[in-house]
C-alpha positions as CSV (number, residue, x, y, z in Angstrom):
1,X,-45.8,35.1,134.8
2,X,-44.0,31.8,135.6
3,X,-44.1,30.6,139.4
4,X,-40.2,30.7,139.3
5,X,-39.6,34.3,137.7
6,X,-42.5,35.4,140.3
7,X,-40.3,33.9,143.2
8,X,-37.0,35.3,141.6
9,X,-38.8,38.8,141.1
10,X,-40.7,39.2,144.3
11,X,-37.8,38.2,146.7
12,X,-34.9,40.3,145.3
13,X,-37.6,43.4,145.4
14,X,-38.3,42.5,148.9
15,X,-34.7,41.8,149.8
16,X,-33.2,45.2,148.6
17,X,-36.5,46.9,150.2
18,X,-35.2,45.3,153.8
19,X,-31.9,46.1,152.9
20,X,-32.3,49.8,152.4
21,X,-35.0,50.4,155.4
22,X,-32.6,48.3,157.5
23,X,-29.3,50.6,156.7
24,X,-31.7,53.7,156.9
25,X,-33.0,53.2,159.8
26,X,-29.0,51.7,161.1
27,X,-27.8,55.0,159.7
28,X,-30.5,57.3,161.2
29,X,-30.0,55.3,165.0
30,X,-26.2,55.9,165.2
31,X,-25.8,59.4,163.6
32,X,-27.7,62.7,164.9
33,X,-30.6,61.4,166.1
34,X,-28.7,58.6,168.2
35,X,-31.0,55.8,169.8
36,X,-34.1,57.2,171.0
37,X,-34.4,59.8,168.5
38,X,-34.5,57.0,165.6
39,X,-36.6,55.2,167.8
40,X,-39.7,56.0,166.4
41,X,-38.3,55.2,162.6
42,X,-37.5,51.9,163.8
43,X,-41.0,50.7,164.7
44,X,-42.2,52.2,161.4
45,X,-39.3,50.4,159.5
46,X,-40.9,47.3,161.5
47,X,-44.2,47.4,160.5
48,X,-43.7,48.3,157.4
49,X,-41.1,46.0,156.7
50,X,-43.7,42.8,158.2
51,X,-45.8,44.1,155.4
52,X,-43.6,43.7,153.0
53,X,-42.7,40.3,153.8
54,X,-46.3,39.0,154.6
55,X,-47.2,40.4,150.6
56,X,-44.4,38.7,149.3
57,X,-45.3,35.3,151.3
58,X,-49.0,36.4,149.9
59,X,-48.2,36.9,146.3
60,X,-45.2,34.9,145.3
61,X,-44.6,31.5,147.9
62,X,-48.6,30.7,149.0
63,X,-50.5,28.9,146.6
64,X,-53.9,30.0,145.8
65,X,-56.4,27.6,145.2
């Protein structure tokens, strides 16, 4: 696969995956649960979300030598 498409690819699979933790985890905060009950889903969302990112910097923008 082409450097570019890689970019193209990688970034709008990690941008909707932030997207839909990010409103998940915005919708779980300010609905039943309120704060401290989505608490915990927030620091999961965070961790897994650095993941995420640090893949996509791995796999698609770093270049391997």
């Amino acid at each position: 696969m082409s450097y570019t498409v890689k970019l193209f690819a990688g970034f709008v699979g990690t941008a909707l995956l932030v997207i839909f933790v990010l409103g998940l985890s915005h919708s779980i905060s300010t609905g039943f649960a309120g704060f401290w009950g989505g608490f915990p889903f927030m620091i999961i969302s965070f961790v897994v979300l650095s993941m995420a990112i640090y893949d996509f910097w791995d796999e698609c923008i770093r270049r391997k030598k």
